[in-house]
Each structure stands twice: as C-alpha cells, then as structure tokens.
N, C-alpha and C positions, 0 to 999 in steps of 0.2 A: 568754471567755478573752482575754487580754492579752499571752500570751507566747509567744514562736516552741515552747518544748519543752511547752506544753498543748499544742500542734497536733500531737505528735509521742508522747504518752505512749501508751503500748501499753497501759495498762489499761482509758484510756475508747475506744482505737481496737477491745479485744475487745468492749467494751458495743455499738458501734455495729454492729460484722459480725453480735451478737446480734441485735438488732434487727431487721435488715437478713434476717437465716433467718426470725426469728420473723412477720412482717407479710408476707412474701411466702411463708412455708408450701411445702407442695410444689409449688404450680405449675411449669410449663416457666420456663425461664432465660427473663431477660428481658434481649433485646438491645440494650444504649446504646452511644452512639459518645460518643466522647472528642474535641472537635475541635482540641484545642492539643496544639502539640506538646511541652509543658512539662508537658503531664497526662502525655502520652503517656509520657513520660521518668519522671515522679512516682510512675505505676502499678506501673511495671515496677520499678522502684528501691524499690519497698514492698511488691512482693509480695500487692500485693490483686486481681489476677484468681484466684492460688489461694485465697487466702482466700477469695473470694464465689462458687466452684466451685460453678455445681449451682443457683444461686440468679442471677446474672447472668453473661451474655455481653459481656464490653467489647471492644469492636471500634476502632479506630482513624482517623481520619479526616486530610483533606487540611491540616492544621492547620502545618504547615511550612511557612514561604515558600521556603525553601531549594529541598525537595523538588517543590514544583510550578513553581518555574522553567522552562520550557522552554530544550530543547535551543540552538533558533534566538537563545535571549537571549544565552547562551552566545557563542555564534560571533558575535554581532552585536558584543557587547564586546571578543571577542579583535581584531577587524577594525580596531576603532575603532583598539583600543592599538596596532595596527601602522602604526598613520600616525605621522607625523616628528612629533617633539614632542609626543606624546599622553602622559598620565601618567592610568593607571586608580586611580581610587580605589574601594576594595570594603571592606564589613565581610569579616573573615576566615573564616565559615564558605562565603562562593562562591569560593573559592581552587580547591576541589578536583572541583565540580559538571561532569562530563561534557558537552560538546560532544557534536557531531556527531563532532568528528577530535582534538577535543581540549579540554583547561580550563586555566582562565588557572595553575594552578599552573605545569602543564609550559611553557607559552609565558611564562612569567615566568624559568623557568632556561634560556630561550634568548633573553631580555633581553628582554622587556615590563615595560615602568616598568610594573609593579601594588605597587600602597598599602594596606597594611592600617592601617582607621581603627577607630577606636571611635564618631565621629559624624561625621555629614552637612557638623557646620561646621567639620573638622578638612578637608575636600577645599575648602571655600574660602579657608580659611587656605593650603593651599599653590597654591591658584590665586592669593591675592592677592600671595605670595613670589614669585613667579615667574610673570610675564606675559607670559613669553617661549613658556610652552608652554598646549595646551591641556587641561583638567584634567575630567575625565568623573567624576561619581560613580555607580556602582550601585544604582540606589534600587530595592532588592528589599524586599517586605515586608507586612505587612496595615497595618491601621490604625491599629497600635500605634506604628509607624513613620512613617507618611506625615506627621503632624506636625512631626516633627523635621528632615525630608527638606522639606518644605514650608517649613519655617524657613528651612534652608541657603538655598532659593532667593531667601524676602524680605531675606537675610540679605544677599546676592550683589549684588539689584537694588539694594536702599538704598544700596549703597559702591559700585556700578557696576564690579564687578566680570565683563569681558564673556568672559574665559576659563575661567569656569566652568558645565556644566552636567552638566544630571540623564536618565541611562538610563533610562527609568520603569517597574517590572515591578512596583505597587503595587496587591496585589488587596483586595479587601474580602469576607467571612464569610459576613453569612446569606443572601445569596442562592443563594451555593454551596451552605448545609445545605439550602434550599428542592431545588436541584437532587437532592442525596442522598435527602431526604425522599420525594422524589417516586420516587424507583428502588425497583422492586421485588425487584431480586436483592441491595440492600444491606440494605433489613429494618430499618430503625431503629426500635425504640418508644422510645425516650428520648434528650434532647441534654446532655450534659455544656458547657454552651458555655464558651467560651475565657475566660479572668479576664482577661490582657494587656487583650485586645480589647473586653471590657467595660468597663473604666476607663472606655476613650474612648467609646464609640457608645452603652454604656448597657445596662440590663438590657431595656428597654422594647423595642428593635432585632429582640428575638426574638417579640414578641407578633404580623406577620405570621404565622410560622411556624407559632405555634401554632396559630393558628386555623384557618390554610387545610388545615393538616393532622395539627390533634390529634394531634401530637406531644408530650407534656412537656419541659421545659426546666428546666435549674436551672443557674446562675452561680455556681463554685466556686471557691475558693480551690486552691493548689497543694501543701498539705501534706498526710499521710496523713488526717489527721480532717475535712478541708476537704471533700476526693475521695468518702470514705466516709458523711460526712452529707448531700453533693448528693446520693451514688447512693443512700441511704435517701429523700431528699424524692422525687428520682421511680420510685422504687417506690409511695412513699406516694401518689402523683397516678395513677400506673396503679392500683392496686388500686382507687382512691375513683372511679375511671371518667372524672377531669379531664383537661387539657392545658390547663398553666396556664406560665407564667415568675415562678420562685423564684429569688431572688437570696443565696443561698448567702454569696458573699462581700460584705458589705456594709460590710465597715468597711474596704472600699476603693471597689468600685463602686456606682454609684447607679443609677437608673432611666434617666435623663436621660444620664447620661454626663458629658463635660467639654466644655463650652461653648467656651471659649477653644481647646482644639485642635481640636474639630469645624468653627471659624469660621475655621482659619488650613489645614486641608484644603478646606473649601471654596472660601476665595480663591482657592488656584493650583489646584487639581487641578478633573476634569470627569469625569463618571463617560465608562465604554468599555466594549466589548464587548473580551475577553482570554482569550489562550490559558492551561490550565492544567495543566502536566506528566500522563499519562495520562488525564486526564479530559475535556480538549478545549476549544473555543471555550465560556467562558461569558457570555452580553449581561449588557452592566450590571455585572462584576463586576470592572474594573481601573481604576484612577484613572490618567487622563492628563496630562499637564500644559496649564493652560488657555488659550488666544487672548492673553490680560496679560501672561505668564512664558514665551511660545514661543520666544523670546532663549534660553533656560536650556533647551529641549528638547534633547537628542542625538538624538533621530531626526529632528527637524525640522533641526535647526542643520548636520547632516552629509549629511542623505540617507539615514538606514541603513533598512533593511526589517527589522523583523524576522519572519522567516516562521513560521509552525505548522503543525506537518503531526503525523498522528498516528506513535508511532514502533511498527518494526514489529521489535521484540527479543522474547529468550528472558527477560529481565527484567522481573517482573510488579511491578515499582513501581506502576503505575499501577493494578491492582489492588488492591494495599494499601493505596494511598491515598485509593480509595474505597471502603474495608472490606469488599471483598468476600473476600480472601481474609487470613491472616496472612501473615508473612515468613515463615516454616517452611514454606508450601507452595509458595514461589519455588523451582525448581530449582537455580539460583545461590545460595538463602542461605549464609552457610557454608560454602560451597565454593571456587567464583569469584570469590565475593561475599563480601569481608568489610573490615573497618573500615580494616587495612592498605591494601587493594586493593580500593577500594570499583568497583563495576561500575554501580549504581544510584542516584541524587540520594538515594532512601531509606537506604544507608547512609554518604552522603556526610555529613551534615550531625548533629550531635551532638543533633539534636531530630528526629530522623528515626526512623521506626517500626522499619526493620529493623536500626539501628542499637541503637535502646533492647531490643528483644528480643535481640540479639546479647549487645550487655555485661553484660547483667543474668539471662540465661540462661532466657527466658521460654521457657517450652514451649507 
C-alpha cells in the first residue's frame, strides 16, 4: 500500500479483525501492551479494542514522555524560572503537568517567562536574541527527541552560545519494556513497540527483549491497518510457539535504525539511572548530558537537585502506566479527573492513556 486512505479502508481493516478471530480461535484473550502513546491514542480513536473483544487484551504502557515526567522535574523547572532573568522554554504539552504545589501553567499567570516552542533550536534562537537572560530548555522525551535536543546543544556550543542550556528528563524504551516484561502482575504476552522510537534505535533494539523473555515483538505503523496487522503478526508468533521482532512498519523503520541521529545522541548524552513517574528509579534508562556539553547542563550549571520520591495519591496513573490497571478503574477518572481539570500527568497530556480513553469513550 502507498497511500495514507489504503491504511485507513474499512473493508480490508474487517479482513484483518477476520483474520485475527479466525488464527487465534477460541483461546483466552491474548494480553499485548501498546508502548506509544500515539498507538495509545490510534486505538482508542479506531475502536479496535472492541473490535478484537474476546480475542485480545490491549493494555497500555508507559509510552508518554509527558506522563512519566516526575513530579520533582516539575518543581525543579518552576524553581529554575523563578530566578531573575530566567526564560523557560518547554514544548506545550509540560504547560500543564502537576508539580508537587504546582505547574508551570499556573506559575506562568503569575509571571514566569515560559515559551512554548515547537523545537529545541527555537530556545537557542531566543538565547542567542537576548544574552542578557538565561534560557533553559525542557528536554522531556524518549529518543525520538533526544536528537533534536542534542542538536540544539551542538548547535549552541558551535556559535558559543553560553546562555543557553538543557533540563535533561530524556528516557529511553526497551529497557523499560525489559522492566514490564519481567512483572508478573502486568502479564505481557506480546509488545506492540513504539514506531516514533523505532525510526531511530531500530527494529533490531528489541531482539534483547525477546530472547531473554520470549516475548513477541512487532514494530507498527500508527494507522488502523498498521495496528491491526502488527496485533495479527503476534498472534501469528504466539500461536507458531516463537518470540521473534517483526517490523510491521518498514517503509519507515529499519533494523539498524538511523545512524546519524544515534551518533549525534551519543555525542552529548551518557546513559543514567532515572526516575519514572509511577514506576520508580529505572538503571540505565535516562540520557544525561555528557562531561563535553556540561556547560549546556541546567542541573549542573545551577545546582538543582531534582529529587524522586514515590508519590503517595488517590491517583492511579502510575498504575495505568504500567498496565496494570485501565483509567476506568482510577477512582478519579471522570470525576476529579478530567481533561478540563486534569488531577493526573495521564490526563494532562494529549497522548496520555486516560486522556485517550476519556475523549474517545473507551470502556
């Protein structure tokens, strides 16, 4: 197929849910997790958990950068923007992400310079306009982003630009699914893994996973027929008795990945042990900025700490985001808790699990 409405026709998307009943038969549902939050959002906006009712369990995973922010990143930023001359720059979905006591929305209508950007080197453009302040960028995000956020830094050092740098909250994928993999109250048999993320790191990043824990894998595009023929391929690998990595979306990611953005994260960033919103301290899963580019750190260049502690709320994001339970079964969904008046990072951010079951009326 070649065109965005093949990916989207409803005639061969019922051939595929056929399929999909007909090769998995009666067995029990089979439970896969979704790890992007762009599936997350694709799912619900398509209506294929009822569709595959009876036949698969999809579950949801920590696949939001937004939503596994911690609380402490939050208050580290607001802290920073309260110094004389500090200008935050943020992409627009951490506007509204809960603090401790607060998020930079509200501390921005009581006068916090925050910047809503579209990219990393729109914050050094107004660092290099204005050298009279200091310009922090927010660099939340997996590794879809750390390239670009990487950029902005060689971007900065080359024109010596010294008033700008980077808050670093830059996690990375499988080692997190390794962590899920290995829980026994989340029950994964199959990984939906993330497309964005795939570009860069590669279809090949998930072959640890499988082996060490005979998981299936399959690399999907984010259109109805993308989503539905991944969760056919691993049906197809549970039934045949494999755990294998199928690359679903191929006429964007490779094995390999992309060469030139994997070589321009490893320049500046260093792998770290990082906290992550409900699920906790994970080693090895956050990119720090490296010994070369410690000029460009905001924690190093200011002092800030930023702490992790687990949080002790009536709000089970941190459950939903590692699929243990849905957002229906949060006491807050819906009630407290909703996209107006969000109470949880999960329906703060537009690729957020309780968000996407909210607008889309997933039961």
């Amino acid at each position: 197929m070649k065109f965005i409405d093949e990916f989207r026709d409803p005639g061969l998307a019922r051939g595929v849910v056929d399929s999909i009943r007909t090769i998995w038969g009666d067995r029990p549902p089979m439970r896969l997790m979704e790890v992007c939050g762009t599936h997350t959002v694709s799912i619900a906006r398509a209506g294929i958990r009822s569709l595959l009712e009876g036949a698969v369990t999809m579950v949801s995973g920590p696949g939001c950068p937004v939503c596994v922010t911690p609380d402490g990143y939050i208050d580290a930023a607001i802290g920073l923007g309260k110094r004389p001359g500090t200008v935050i720059a943020t992409f627009g979905d951490m506007l509204r992400v809960p603090g401790r006591i607060s998020s930079l929305e509200k501390e921005r209508g009581k006068g916090l310079d925050v910047r809503i950007l579209y990219s990393p080197l729109d914050a050094v453009e107004i660092a290099a306009g204005n050298p009279e302040k200091e310009v922090v960028f927010l660099g939340v995000g997996f590794e879809t982003t750390a390239p670009s956020i990487a950029g902005a830094i060689l971007s900065a050092a080359e024109r010596k630009i010294i008033n700008f740098s980077v808050l670093s909250s830059v996690r990375t994928i499988p080692l997190a699914m390794e962590v899920l993999a290995s829980d026994p109250e989340v029950r994964i048999e199959g990984f939906l893994c993330p497309a964005h993320v795939s570009t860069i790191i590669g279809s090949d990043a998930y072959l640890p996973l499988t082996r060490k824990f005979s998981i299936p894998c399959v690399v999907a595009g984010f259109e109805p027929l993308d989503i539905l023929y991944g969760i056919y391929l691993l049906l197809r690998q549970k039934k045949r008795g494999v755990a294998e990595v199928e690359n679903e979306y191929a006429r964007v990611a490779t094995p390999s990945g992309n060469r030139k953005a994997l070589d321009v994260i490893a320049k500046v960033f260093r792998e770290c042990d990082i906290g992550w919103r409900g699920i906790g301290v994970l080693p090895r899963t956050g990119l720090a900025i490296g010994e070369a580019y410690a000029s460009f750190d905001a924690q190093r260049k200011f002092g800030v700490e930023i702490p992790f502690t687990e949080e002790k709320t009536v709000c089970r994001c941190g459950d939903v985001l590692k699929g243990k339970i849905t957002p229906r079964e949060c006491p807050l969904f819906g009630m407290a808790c909703t996209p107006e008046e969000p109470y949880g990072p999960c329906m703060v951010s537009s690729e957020g699990t309780c968000a996407a079951y909210h607008k889309y009326g997933v039961q």
